[in-house]
N, C-alpha and C positions, 0 to 999 in steps of 0.2 A: 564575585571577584575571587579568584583564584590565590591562593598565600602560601609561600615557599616547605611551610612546615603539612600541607595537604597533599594528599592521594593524587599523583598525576599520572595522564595517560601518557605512553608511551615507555620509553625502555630507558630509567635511572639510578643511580645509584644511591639511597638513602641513608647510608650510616655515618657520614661525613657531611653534616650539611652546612659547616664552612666551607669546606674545600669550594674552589670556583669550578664552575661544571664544564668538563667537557665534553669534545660529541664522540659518540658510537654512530661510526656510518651506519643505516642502513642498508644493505646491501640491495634490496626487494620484497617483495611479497607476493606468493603465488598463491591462487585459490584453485582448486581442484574440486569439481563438483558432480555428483553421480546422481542425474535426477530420474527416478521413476514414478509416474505418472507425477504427479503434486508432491511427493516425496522426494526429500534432497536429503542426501550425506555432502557434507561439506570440508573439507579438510583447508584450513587455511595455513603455511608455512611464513613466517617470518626467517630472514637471516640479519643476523649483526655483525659483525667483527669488533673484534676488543682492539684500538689503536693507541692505547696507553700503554704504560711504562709497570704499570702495576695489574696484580689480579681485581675483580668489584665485585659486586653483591650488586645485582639488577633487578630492580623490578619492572615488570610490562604490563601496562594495564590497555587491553583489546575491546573494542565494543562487537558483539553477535547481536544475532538476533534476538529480541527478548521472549521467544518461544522455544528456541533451539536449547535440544537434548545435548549435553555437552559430554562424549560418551568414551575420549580419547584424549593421552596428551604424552608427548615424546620430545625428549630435548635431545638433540644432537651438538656435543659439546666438542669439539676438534674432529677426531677419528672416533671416539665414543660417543654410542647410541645409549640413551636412560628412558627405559621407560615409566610411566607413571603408573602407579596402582592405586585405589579406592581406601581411602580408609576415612573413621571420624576424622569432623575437622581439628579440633583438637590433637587427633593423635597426629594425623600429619604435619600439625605445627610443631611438633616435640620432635617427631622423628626428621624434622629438616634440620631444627634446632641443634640438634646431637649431632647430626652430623655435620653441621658449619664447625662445632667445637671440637670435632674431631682432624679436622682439616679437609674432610672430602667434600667432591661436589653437590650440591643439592639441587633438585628444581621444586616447586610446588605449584601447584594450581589452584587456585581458588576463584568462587565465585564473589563478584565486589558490585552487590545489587543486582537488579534486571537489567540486560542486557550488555555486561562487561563481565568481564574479567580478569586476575589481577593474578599474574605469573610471578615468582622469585627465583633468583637465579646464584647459587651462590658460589663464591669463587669461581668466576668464569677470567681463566688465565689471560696474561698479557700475551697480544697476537694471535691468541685463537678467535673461530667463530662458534656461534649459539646460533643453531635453525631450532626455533622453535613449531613444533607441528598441537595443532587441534584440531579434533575431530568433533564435529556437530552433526544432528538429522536436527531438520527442521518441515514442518509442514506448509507447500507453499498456496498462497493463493490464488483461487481463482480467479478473474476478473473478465465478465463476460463472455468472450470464447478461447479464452487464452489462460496460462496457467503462468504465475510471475513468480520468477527467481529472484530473489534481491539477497545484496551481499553487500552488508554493510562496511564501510572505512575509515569512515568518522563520524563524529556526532558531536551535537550542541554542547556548550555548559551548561549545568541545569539552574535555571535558577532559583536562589534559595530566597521563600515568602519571610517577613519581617519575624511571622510569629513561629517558626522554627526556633529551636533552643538548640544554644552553641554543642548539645550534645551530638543533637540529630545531625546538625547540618557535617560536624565533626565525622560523622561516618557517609559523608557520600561523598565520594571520589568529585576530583575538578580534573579538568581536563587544557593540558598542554596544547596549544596550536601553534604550528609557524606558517607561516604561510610561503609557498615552494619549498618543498620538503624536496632533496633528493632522489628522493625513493620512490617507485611506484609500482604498477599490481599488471601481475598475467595470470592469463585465467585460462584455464576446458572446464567444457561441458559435455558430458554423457551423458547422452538422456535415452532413458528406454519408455516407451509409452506402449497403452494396449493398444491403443487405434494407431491408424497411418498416420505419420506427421503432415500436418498440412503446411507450418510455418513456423520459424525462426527469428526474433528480430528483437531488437535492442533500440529502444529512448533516448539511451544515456551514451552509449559507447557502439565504436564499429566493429562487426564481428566479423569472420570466417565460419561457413557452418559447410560441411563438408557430410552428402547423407548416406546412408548406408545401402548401395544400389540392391543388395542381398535381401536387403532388411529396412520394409521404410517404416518400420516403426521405431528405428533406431536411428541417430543422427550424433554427430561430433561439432562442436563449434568452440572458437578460440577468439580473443581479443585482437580485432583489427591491426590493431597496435602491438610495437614491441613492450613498451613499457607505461602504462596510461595513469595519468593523474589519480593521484587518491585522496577527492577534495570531496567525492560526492558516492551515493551509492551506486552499483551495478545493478542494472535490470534489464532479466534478458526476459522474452515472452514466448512460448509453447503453444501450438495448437495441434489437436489431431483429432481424427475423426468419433473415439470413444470418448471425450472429453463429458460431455452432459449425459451419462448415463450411471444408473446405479451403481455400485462395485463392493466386490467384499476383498479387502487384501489382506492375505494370511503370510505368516512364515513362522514356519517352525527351523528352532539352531538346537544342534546338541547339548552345544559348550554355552547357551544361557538359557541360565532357571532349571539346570536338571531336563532342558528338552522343552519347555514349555513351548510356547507359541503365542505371539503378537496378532493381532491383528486390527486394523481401519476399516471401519462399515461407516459409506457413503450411501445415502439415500436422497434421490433427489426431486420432494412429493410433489404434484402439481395437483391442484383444487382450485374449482371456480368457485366464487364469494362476490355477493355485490361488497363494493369496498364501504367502510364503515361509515355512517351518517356523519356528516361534514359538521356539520353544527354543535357534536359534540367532540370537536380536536380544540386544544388548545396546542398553537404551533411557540416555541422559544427559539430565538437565536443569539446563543452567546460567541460571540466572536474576540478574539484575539487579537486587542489593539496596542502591544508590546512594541518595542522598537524594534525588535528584530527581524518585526512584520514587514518591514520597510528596506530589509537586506536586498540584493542581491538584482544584478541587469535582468534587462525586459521588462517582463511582467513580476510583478514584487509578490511576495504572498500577499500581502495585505492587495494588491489590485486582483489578484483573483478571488481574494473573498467579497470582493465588488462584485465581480463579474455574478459570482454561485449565488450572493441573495438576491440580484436583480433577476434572475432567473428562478430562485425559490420564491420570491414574491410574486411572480407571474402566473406561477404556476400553484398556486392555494387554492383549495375548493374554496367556494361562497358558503359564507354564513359561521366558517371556521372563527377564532380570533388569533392574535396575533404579538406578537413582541420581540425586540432587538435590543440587546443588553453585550455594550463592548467593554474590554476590561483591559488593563495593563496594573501598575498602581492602585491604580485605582479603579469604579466603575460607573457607568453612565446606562441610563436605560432611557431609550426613546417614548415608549409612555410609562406614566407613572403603575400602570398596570397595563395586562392585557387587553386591547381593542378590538371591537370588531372590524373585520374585513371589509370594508367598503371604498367608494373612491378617494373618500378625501384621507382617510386610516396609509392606503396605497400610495397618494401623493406623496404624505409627508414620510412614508419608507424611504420612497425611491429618492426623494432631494438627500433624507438623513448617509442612505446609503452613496449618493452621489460624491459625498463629502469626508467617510471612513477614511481616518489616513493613521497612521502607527506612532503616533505623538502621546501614548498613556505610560512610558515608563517599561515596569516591568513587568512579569508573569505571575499575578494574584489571581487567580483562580477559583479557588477556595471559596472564599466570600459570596462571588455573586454567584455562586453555584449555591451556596446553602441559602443566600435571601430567596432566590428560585422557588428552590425544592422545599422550602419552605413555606411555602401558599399551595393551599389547596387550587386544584387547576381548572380554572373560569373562576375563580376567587373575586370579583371588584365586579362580575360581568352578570346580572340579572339573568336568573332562568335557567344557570348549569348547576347539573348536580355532580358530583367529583363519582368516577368509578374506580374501580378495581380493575388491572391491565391482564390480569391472567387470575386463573383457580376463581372459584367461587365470589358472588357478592353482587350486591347492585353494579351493573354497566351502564353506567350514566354517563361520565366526563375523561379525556385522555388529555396526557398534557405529552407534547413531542419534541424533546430537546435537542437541537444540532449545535455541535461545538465545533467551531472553525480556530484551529491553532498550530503554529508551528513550533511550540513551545515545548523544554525538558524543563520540568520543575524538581525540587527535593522535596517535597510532599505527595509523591505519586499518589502513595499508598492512602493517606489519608483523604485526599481528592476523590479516591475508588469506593471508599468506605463508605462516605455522603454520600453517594450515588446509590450504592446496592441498600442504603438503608431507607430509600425512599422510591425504591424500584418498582412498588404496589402499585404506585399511580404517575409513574413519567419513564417512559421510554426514551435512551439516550442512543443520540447518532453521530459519531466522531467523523471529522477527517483530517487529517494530518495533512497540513497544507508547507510545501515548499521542500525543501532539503534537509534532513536532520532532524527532524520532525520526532521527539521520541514513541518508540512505536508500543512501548509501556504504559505511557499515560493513554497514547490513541486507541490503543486494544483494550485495555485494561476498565477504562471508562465505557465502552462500548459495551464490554464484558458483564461487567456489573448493573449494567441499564438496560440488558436484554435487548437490546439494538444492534446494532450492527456500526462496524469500523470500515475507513479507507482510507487512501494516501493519496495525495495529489500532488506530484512534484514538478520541479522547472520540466517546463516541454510538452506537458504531459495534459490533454481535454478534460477540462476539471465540470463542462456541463453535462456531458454523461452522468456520469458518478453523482454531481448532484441528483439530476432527475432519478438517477436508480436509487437513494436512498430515502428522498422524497417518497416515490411510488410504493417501498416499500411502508413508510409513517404510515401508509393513507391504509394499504388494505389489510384486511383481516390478517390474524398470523393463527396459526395449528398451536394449540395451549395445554397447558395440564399433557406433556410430552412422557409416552416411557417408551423402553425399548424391550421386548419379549427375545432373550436368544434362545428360547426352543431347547434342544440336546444338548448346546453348549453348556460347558463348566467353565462359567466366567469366576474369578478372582477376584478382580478389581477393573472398575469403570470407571472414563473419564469424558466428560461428565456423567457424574453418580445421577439414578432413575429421581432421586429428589432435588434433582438440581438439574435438569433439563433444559436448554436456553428453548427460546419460542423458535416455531420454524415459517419459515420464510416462504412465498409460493416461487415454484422453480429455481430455489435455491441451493446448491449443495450442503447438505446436512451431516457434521460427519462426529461420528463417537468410536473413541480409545479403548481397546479391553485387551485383558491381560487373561489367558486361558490358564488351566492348572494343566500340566504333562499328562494328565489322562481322558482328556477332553477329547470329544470328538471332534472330528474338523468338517464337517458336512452335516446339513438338514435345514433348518429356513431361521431366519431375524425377522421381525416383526416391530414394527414402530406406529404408533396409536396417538390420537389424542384430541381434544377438543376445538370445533369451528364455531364458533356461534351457538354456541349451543346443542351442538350435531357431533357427533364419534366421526372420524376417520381411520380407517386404516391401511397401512403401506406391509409391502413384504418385499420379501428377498432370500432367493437359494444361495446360500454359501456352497459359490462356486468361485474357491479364489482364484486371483488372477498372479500368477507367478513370471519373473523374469529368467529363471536359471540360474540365477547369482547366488552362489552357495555361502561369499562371503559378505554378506547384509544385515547389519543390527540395527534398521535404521526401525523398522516396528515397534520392538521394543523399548528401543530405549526412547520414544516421540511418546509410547502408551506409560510409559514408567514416569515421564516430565510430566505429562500432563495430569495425572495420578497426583505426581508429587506440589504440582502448581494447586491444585488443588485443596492439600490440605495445607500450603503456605499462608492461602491466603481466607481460609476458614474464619469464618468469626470465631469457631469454639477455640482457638490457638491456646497451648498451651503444650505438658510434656508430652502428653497422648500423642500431637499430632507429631511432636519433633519427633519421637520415636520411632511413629510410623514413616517419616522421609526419611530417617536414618536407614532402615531395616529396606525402604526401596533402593535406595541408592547404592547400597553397599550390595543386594541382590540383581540387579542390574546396569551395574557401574556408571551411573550416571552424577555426575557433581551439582549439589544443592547447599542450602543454608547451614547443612548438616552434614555435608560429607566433602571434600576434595582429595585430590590427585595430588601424590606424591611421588619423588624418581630419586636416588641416593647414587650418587657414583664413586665406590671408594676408590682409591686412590693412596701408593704407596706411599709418594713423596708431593709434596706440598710446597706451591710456585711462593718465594719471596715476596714482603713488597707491601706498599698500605693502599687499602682501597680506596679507588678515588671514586669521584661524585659525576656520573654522568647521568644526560636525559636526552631522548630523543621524540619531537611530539609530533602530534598526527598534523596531517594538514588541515589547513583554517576551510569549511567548506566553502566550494566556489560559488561567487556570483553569478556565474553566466550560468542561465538556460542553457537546460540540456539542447532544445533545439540549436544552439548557436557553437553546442561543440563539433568536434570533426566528426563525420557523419561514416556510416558505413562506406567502405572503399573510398571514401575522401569525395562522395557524392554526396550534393544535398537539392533535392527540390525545389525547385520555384517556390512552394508554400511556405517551406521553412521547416513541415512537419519530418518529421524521422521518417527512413527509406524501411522497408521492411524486407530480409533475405529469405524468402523463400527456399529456395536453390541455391547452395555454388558445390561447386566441385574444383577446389585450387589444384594444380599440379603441386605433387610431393615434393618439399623442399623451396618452395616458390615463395617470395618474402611477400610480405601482405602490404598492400601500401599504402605508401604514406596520408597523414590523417594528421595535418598542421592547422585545420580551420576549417572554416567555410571557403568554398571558392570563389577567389573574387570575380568582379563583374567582367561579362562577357561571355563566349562562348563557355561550352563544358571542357572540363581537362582532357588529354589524351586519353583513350576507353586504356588500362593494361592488357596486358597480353593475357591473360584470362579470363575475360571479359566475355568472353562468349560463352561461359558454362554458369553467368551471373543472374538469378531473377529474384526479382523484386515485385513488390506492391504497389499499389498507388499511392500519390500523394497529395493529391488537392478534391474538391469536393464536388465539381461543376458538370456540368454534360462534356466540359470542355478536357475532362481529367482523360488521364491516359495511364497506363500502369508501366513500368520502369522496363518490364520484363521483356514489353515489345520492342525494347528497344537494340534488341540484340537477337542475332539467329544462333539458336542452340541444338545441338546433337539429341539433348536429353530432353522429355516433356518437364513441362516446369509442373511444379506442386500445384492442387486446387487450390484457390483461395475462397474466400466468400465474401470478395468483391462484388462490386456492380461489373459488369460486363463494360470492357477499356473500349477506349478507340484506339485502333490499331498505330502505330508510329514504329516505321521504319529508318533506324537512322538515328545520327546523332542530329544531321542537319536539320532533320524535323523537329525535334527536341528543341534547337536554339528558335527554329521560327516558330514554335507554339508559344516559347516564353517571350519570344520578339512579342507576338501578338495580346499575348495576356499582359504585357508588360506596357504598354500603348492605351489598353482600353482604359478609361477614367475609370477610378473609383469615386464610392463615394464619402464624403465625410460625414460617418451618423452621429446626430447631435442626441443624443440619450433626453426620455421625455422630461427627466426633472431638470433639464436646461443649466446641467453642471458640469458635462464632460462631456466628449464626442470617442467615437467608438469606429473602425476600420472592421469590425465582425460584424458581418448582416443578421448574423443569427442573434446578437444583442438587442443589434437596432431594431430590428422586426418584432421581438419579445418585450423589448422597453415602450412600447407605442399600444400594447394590450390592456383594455381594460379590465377592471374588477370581474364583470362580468363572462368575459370572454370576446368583447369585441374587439373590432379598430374601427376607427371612425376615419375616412375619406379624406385627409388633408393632404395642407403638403409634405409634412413631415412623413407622410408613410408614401407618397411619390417619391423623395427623394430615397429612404430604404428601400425601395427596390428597382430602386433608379430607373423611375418612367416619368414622363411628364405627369400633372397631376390632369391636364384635357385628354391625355391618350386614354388612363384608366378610368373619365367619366363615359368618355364615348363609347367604349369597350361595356357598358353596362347595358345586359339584356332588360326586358324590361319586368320590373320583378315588383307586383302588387302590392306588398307587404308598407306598413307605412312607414318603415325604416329600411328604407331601400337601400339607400347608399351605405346604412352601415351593414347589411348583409355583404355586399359586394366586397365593399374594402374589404370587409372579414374571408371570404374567398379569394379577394387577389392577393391577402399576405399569408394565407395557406397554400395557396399556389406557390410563390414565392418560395419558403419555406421547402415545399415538397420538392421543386425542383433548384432549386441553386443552395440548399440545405440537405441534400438528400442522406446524404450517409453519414447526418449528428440525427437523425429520425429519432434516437433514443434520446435525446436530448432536451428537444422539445416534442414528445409524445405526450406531455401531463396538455402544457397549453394548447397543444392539437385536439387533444379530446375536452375541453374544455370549450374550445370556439365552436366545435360540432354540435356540441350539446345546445350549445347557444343559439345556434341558427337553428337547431331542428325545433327549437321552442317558439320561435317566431309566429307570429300572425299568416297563414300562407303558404308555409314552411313547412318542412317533415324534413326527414335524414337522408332520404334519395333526395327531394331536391336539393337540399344542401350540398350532397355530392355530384350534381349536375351543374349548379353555380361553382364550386373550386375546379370541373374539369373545366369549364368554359375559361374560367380566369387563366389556366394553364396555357392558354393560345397566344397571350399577351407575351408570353416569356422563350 
């Protein structure tokens, strides 16, 4: 709960806090973003106008990303430019100070926790405006062939646990919402990558992406919209042809460090490993059963964290064990300890999971995190012995924790802490589910549990992302990690060789270094480390990969955050490390615990007047699913899923249109007049899917994609009769197997009806998933010796299924695909070609 005398976000006046508040319009927000390969500089501008009668003192409290280097800060006050400069934080609180008592303008920057920050603005005259400019690099993520921008606007309250003390909670900032705020966000994007771009496209909002015919590794794209809501974040997605390959990226600047030079070594090892013996994982799933679970149209977080365990549940080796522990308030755990894996362990998931809903209160965390990590893992379960996850030691037992939450807490730090101190024997797997989701706790916890992080927001296939974090629990990881740089003269490393996270197989792997000015910039990197038992090793020629862009700090100052995140969050804390982030930040102007941006603007004469008490706060984030907002060019797919721009090329000056919704029923809207230079991607998943792009004759080739190959559609008129026809055919209503909810996703229904083992058994319930009669798929049955005949089959006609009217979630359900495989090739009669002779046969049915 938020209290008039605490930290709010947005732009107020605090020295007066009788006065009744009034508003500072808004005027907008523009983000400007310069992305090369995974690399972003981000420059975000705020304007306000002063419409009182008097001068204020302002302060703005922004949320960034909680990784972003914050490496720039410039207030533009009427016709004066201030820039900020680096100093302690301390001194720059003295030096604003003196000069508010002098009468001159002041600005400061400071950092106010992970991922905000807290700007003061002082004496900002009556009738003038304040453009406030920030400059961040951030490093962006990959997600399986695409590279994610996000650009955050608003964010949660966090909520603060019982046992915080009114000091702690006294220092974390509460955050202003109104809900329709005035004001909202225009965005560019310049993106230089080493590969061809292959695609362009946005979840959340509709773009303009305009490419560079000279240059296709270079492309321009702008926000659909004039002015777009800012209830939710921005995500736009990247693909190009160099994307999954090694890289070394160097830059060397004059004007920082004396010359030195930055640079990012991505490695990205692939090693084959049988995946680790089943029967010793102990699986955990803590879930987030807060009310906030329960926000927002469509599908709620809390109903996709249904969706992700009814699919983690399917998808468990045999023999593993097992546990679901939901918390708000308070906490609940499905058994009183971990269980083993079997049918009846499975029943009582899927009914407990059928029934998850957001009715626990608040975001306690904390608690059932430490009763967890607190039991040795297969503790209550006969015949585990507990191992050691990485370095030396008996490898007996693994404990594999997934935390499902859309939750900002005021205990981050201390929730990270219980984690990393029990990191020896449980690897921890985040994902941030829904909107606002803070990406502090989500990374931060993943961080410290040597697991891996993601986000799953409104719009967005939350069973990929399961399966891929899943598949990673299960197999082996490269341990005991160091990095050899050869001739180079490293300085400092992030992360440092005795802190190494584990590496992932064909994951991008990537480490921060700081070279000294006399270093060489060529010869090989080296990266080693333990499989099983077994040395591997990786290399790499430093051969960096440059854009021309002479003016870029995005290197160093990403290698200098991450440096400095480092030693913030050090167990050893104490002067030693504040020194060392002091002495970083002040040598490559980056703002930390330790250091912020100051700006002084004197001034001869000094406006009249008593400052009054303004605030202006972010917007409340939206309800609606991204899929349900206005879609690129005010197009949206029969699925519903987001359209993806491959192509356009707008005429110069040509206004982008409109994008008030979905369109309503009926035909499609008029194509605009540009429309013919427009290609897109597909949108549905069936033999029946068609890709957006044929729908238009263009001058230009459209971009690859790495689609399934369309069926061709000429024509809008073909477009309405495909959706006439899709729109006619029954679907069906999947009754999910614990007889609690019914499901409109085949890929649910199909995966809800999978046993422990890996079968399906012949009923009706798996005729109506794939909507056949249950006599059509008896009769359809070759005749097959084995004495569980009919459940071989069924198990081929719901891989059939799967394969072909699921075909492009493949990553989705690949754990339970190889799982039923195994099962049939084990059968009486059986082997893995016949197995795969019974799924093609079943494929004729469909």
């Amino acid at each position: 709960m938020s209290r008039p005398d605490e930290l709010m976000w947005g732009l107020f006046n605090a020295l007066l806090p009788n006065e009744a508040p009034k508003d500072i319009p808004l005027i907008g927000v523009r983000c400007s973003c310069v992305l090369l390969n995974n690399l972003a500089e981000v420059t975000i501008t705020q304007r306000y106008k002063n419409t009182s009668s008097n001068p204020i003192q302002a302060i703005y409290v922004f949320p960034v990303d909680d990784e972003a280097a914050v490496n720039g800060f410039t207030a533009h006050l009427g016709q004066r430019t201030v820039r900020g400069v680096i100093r302690e934080r301390k001194d720059a609180r003295q030096e604003y100070n003196a000069a508010l008592a002098l009468g001159h303008g002041a600005a400061l920057l400071e950092t106010a926790g992970t991922g905000a920050l807290k700007v003061q603005l002082g004496n900002l005259e009556s009738g003038s405006e304040a453009e406030i400019c920030i400059v961040y690099s951030t490093l962006c993520a990959v997600e399986g062939n695409e590279i994610v921008v996000r650009v955050p606007t608003t964010i949660k309250e966090r909520y603060m646990p019982a046992s915080m003390l009114p000091s702690e909670i006294a220092e974390q900032p509460t955050y202003s919402h109104s809900k329709g705020v005035p004001y909202g966000l225009s965005l560019d994007v310049d993106a230089y990558m080493s590969g061809e771009i292959l695609s362009v496209s946005s979840s959340t909002h509709p773009l303009n992406v305009r490419n560079d015919r000279e240059n296709r590794c270079h492309c321009t794209a702008t926000l659909g919209v004039e002015k777009a809501a800012m209830d939710g974040d921005v995500i736009i997605r990247v693909d190009h042809t160099e994307l999954h390959k090694p890289s070394v990226v160097l830059a060397s600047q004059p004007d920082v460090d004396q010359g030195s030079a930055g640079l990012m070594l991505t490695f990205i090892p692939e090693f084959e490993e049988e995946p680790s013996a089943s029967g010793n994982m102990e699986f955990v799933f803590l879930v987030d059963r807060s009310g906030s679970m329960g926000f927002g149209g469509g599908k709620r977080p809390i109903d996709q964290c249904r969706d992700a365990l009814q699919l983690f549940l399917r998808s468990l080796p045999e023999g593993c064990t097992f546990n679901i522990v939901g918390f708000g308030s308070r906490y609940e755990k499905l058994f009183s300890e971990s269980r083993a894996y079997d049918s009846a362990s499975l029943a009582a998931a899927s009914q407990h999971v059928a029934n998850l809903d957001s009715n626990m209160g608040g975001t306690e965390i904390l608690q059932p995190l430490k009763d967890i990590l607190s039991n040795q893992p297969g503790s209550g379960v006969s015949g585990f012995v507990t191992r050691t996850l990485f370095g030396t030691g008996t490898q007996q037992r693994q404990r594999k924790l997934f935390l499902l939450t859309d939750g900002s807490v005021g205990n981050t730090q201390e929730v990270i802490k219980t984690v990393r101190q029990h990191a020896g024997n449980t690897r921890v797997y985040t994902f941030g589910v829904g909107e606002g989701a803070a990406m502090d706790l989500v990374r931060g916890v993943a961080r410290a549990g040597r697991g891996d992080a993601c986000f799953i927001r409104h719009g967005e296939a939350i069973d990929e992302k399961v399966i891929g974090q899943l598949s990673k629990a299960m197999e082996p990881t490269l341990e005991d990690v160091k990095i050899d740089w050869g001739v180079l003269n490293v300085k400092e490393q992030s992360p440092a060789n005795d802190s190494l996270a584990p590496v992932f197989n064909s994951t991008p792997y990537t480490v921060f270094a700081l070279l000294s000015k006399d270093s060489a910039l060529q010869g090989q990197i080296s990266l080693s480390g333990m499989l099983n038992g077994k040395e591997l090793a990786f290399s790499i020629d430093v051969t960096p990969w440059t854009t021309g862009r002479t003016d870029c700090r995005i290197l160093h100052s990403l290698a200098a955050k991450r440096v400095i995140r480092d030693l913030e969050e050090s167990s050893a804390a104490g002067d030693k490390n504040s020194a060392a982030v002091l002495a970083l930040s002040l040598r490559y102007e980056v703002a930390s615990s330790q250091a912020s941006f100051v700006a002084v603007e004197e001034r001869e004469e000094m406006q009249e007047g008593i400052m009054t008490t303004v605030r202006v706060p972010l917007s409340s984030i939206s309800s609606q699913p991204a899929h349900q907002k206005p879609q690129l060019f005010g197009f949206a797919g029969s699925s519903g899923r987001s359209a993806r721009i491959n192509y356009c090329d707008c005429p110069v000056g040509a206004a982008p249109p409109p994008a008030s919704g979905p369109p309503p029923p009926g035909p499609p809207p008029p194509v605009p007049a540009y429309a013919p230079m427009m290609r897109m991607a597909s949108y549905a998943d069936s033999d029946e899917d068609m890709l957006a792009s044929d729908l238009f004759d263009s001058e230009e080739p459209p971009i690859p994609t790495r689609s399934a190959a369309p069926v061709s559609i000429k024509g809008i008129k073909n477009l309405a009769n495909l959706e006439s026809k899709a729109a006619a055919r029954p679907r069906a209503d999947y009754r999910l197997s614990s007889g609690a909810t019914t499901t409109s996703d085949p890929l649910q229904a199909i995966v809800s009806l999978q046993t422990v083992s890996g079968s399906w058994d012949l009923d009706d319930r798996l005729a109506t998933a794939v909507e056949l009669p249950k006599q059509t798929i008896v009769s359809a049955q070759p005749a097959i010796s084995a004495s569980n005949a009919s459940s071989l089959w069924a198990t081929a006609v719901a891989l059939a299924f799967l394969s072909i009217k699921c075909g492009r979630k493949q990553a989705a359900f690949s754990l339970v695909e190889k799982k039923a495989k195994k099962w049939m090739a084990k059968q009486d009669g059986s082997s893995a070609a016949y197995a795969s002779e019974l799924i093609a046969s079943a494929k004729n049915l469909f």
